[in-house]
C-alpha positions in Angstrom: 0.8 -6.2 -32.2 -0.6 -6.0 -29.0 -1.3 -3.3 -26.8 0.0 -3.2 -23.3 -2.2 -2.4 -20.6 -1.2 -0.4 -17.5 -2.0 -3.8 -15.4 -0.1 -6.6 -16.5 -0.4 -10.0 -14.7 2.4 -11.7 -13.6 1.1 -15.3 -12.4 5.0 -15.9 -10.5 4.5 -12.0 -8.5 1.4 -12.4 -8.1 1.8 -15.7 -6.5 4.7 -13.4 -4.3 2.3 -11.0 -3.1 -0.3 -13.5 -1.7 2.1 -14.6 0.3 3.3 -11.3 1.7 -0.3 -10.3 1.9 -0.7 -13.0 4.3 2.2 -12.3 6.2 1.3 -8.5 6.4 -2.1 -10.0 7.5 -1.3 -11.9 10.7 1.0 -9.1 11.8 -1.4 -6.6 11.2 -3.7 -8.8 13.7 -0.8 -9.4 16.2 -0.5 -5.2 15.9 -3.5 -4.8 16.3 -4.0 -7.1 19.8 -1.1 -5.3 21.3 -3.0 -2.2 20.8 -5.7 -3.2 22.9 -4.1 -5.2 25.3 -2.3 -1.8 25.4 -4.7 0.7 25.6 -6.7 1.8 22.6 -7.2 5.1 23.5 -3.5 5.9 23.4 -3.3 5.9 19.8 -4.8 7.9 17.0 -8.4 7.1 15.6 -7.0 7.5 12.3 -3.9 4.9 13.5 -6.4 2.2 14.3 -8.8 2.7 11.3 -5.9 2.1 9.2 -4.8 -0.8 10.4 -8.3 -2.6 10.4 -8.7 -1.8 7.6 -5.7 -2.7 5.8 -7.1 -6.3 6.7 -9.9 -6.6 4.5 -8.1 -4.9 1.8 -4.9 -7.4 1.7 -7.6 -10.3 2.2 -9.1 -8.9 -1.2 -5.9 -8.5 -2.9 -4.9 -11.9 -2.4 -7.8 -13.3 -3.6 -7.8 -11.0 -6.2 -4.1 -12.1 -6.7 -4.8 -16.0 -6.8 -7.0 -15.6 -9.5 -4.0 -14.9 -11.9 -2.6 -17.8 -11.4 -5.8 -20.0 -13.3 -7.7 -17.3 -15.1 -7.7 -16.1 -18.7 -8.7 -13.0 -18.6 -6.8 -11.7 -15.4 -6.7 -7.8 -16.4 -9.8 -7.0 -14.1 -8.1 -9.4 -11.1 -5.0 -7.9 -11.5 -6.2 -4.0 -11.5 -8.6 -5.1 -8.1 -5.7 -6.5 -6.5 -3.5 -3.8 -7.2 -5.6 -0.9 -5.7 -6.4 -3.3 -2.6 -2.5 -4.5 -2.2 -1.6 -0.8 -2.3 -4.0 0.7 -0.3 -3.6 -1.9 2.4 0.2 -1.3 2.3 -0.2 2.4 2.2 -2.8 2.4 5.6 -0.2 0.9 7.2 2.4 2.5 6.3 0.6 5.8 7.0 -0.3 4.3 10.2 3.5 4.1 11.2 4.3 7.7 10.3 1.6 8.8 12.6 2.5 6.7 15.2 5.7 8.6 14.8 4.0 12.1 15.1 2.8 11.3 19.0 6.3 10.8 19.8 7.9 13.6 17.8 6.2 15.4 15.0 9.5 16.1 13.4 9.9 12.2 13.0 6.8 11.9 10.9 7.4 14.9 8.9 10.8 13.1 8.0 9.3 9.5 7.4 6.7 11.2 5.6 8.7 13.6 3.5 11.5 10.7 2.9 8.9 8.3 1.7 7.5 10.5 -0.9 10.6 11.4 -1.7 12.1 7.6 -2.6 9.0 6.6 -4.5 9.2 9.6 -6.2 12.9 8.8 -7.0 11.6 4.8 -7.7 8.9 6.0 -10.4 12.0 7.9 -12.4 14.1 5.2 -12.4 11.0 3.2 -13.1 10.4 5.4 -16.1 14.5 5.9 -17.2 14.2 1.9 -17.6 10.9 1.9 -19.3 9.6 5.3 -21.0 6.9 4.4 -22.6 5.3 3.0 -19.2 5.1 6.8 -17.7 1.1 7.2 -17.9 0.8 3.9 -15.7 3.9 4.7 -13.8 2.9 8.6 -13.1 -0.9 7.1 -12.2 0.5 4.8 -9.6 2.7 7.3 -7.8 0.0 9.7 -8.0 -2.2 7.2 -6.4 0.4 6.7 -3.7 1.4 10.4 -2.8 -2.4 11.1 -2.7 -3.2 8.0 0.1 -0.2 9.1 2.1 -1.0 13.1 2.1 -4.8 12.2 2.9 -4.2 9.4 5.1 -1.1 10.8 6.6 0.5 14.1 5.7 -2.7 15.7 6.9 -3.7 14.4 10.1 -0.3 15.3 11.4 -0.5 18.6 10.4 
């Protein structure tokens, strides 16, 4: 019998995410060229550190991703390109809610709140469907809700 891991490759998803990952790449650099061409200076520090560097993470996490696809051993891919997919994802999604807060800090409180609040709501159905997946499951949302209230939550506060 053997003993699943809280990373489990999927060669097909991961194949999926390289191509979002470059997707979320190129608009992250047309995003981030209309900030400048904008004016820099009208947006959070904390905005435009998040998007640059949910760049190099999403690069990582494709290439991290590809991996799967030919490896063997594709644990140690799989768990790198998980953190970097997420954290990418997260830093921009972060980066919208405080975009939100300098037009109305209510708005980001909502986005924020509501956010938490559905992938709280995914991770029990998550769990419902699979019960014996709740350490991994319980670790990823953790991971999540901690990004978003350090990344997020706080600096609008």
């Amino acid at each position: 019998m053997q003993i699943k891991k809280g990373f489990n490759a999927n060669p097909h998803k991961s194949a999926n995410k390289v191509t979002i990952n470059s997707f979320m790449m190129g608009s992250l650099f047309f995003i981030l060229t209309l900030v400048i061409a904008i004016d820099p200076n009208k947006f959070s520090p904390f905005v435009i550190y998040q998007l640059v560097l949910a760049i190099p993470l999403l690069f990582v996490s494709s290439l991290a991703y590809s991996k799967i696809g030919y490896s063997k051993d594709t644990h140690n891919w799989d768990i790198l390109g998980w953190h970097t997919n997420n954290l990418g994802n997260l830093f921009v999604l972060n980066s919208v809610g405080l975009v939100a807060g300098n037009y109305d800090l209510l708005l980001a409180k909502i986005y924020f709140t509501l956010f938490c609040f559905l992938m709280t709501i995914y991770t029990l159905i998550n769990i419902n469907h699979e019960p014996k997946s709740w350490p991994n499951r319980v670790y990823k949302l953790f991971f999540l809700l901690i990004v978003t209230i350090l990344g997020g939550v706080l600096i609008i506060l």
